[in-house]
N, C-alpha and C positions, 0 to 999 in steps of 0.2 A: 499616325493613326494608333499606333502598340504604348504611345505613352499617355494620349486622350483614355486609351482602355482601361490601364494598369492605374491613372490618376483617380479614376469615376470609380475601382472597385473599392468598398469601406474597409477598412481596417479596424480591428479588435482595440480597443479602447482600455486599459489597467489603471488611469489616473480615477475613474471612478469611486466617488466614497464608498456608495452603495455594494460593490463589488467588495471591495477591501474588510468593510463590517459584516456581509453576509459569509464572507469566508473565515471569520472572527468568530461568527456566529458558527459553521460548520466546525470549524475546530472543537467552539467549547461546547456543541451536544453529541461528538463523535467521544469524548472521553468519557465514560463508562466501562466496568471492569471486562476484562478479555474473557469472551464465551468458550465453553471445551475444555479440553482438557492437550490438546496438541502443542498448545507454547511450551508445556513442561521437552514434549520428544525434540521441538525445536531447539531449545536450550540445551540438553542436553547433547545435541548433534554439537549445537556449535562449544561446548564447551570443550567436548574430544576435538575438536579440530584446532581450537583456539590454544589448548593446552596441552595434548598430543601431538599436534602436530599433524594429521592425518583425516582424510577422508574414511567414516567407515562405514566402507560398501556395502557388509555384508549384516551388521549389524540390524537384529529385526525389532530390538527392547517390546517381545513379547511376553518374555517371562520362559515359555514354553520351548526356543529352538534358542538357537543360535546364527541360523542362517533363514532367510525369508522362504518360504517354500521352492518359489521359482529360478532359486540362487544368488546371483550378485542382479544389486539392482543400482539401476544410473540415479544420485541423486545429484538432480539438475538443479537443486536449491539450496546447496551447500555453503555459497557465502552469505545467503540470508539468514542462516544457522547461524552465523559466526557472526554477522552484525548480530543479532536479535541480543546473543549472550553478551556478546560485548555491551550493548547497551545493557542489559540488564545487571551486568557485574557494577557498570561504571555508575548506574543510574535508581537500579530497581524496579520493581515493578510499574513505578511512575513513570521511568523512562520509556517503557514498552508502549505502554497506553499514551503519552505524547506522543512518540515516534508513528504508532498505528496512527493518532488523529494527524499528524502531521504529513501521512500519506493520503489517506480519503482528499483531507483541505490539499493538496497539491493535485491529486486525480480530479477533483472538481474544479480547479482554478483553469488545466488546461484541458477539461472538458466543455467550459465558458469556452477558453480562445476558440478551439475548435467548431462549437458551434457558430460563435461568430462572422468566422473566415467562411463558412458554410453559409453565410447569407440569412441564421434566423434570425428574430428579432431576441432584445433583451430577454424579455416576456419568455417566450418559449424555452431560452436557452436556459433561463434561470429553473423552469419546471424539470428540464431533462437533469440538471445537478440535481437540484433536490431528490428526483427518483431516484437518481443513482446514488447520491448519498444514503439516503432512505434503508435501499436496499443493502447497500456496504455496510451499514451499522449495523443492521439486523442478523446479518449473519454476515462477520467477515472475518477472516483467516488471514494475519500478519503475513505468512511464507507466500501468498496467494501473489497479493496487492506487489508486495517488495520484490518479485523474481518479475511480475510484470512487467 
């Protein structure tokens, strides 16, 4: 009876052309230049770590202290610092903005599987990437997407 069940449930499909050039296509309207001004604090994180050597806790690059008000703060997105620089040293500015479109085009690819395995149709599944791509372009933050 448990293999009649598990045979009848559909499984998520990737040989898809249409899948493959919509995510072709997500890549190439997610590259446009990085909004904000925080990739610069990202960079700079990860370049003291990359080349110091060191996590710096305390470090607030306000101009104004030296320590954040509330004292040592946890950052929990310290190797995303350290890719971001790394890609940027190795690549440049172009590698950030590949890398960013190369995350949304992966957060979409397994936002498809997921809906899939969930029973919607193409149709619908394809609406929910596009929102969420949508959304991601408009305002999206590298540290965010990469510690996810």
């Amino acid at each position: 009876m448990q293999a009649s069940h598990s045979a009848s449930k559909p499984q998520p499909r990737v040989d898809d052309l249409w899948l493959w050039l919509s995510l072709l296509a997500i890549f190439l309207w997610t590259l446009i230049p990085i909004q904000g001004f925080d990739i610069w604090f990202y960079l700079e994180v990860g370049r003291q770590i990359v080349e110091e050597h060191h996590i710096p806790w305390t470090d607030s690059y306000l101009g104004t202290t030296d320590v954040y008000a509330f004292g040592r703060h946890a950052n929990h997105a310290w190797i995303s610092h350290a890719i971001f620089y790394l890609f940027y040293k190795g690549f440049g500015l172009p590698g950030l903005l590949a890398l960013r479109s190369l995350l949304i085009t992966s957060t979409a690819f397994f936002t498809y599987l997921n809906c899939r395995l969930a029973n919607l149709s193409k149709p619908w599944s394809a609406v929910l990437i596009l929102l969420g791509v949508f959304t991601m372009r408009s305002r999206f933050l590298l540290r965010s997407v990469l510690f996810t």
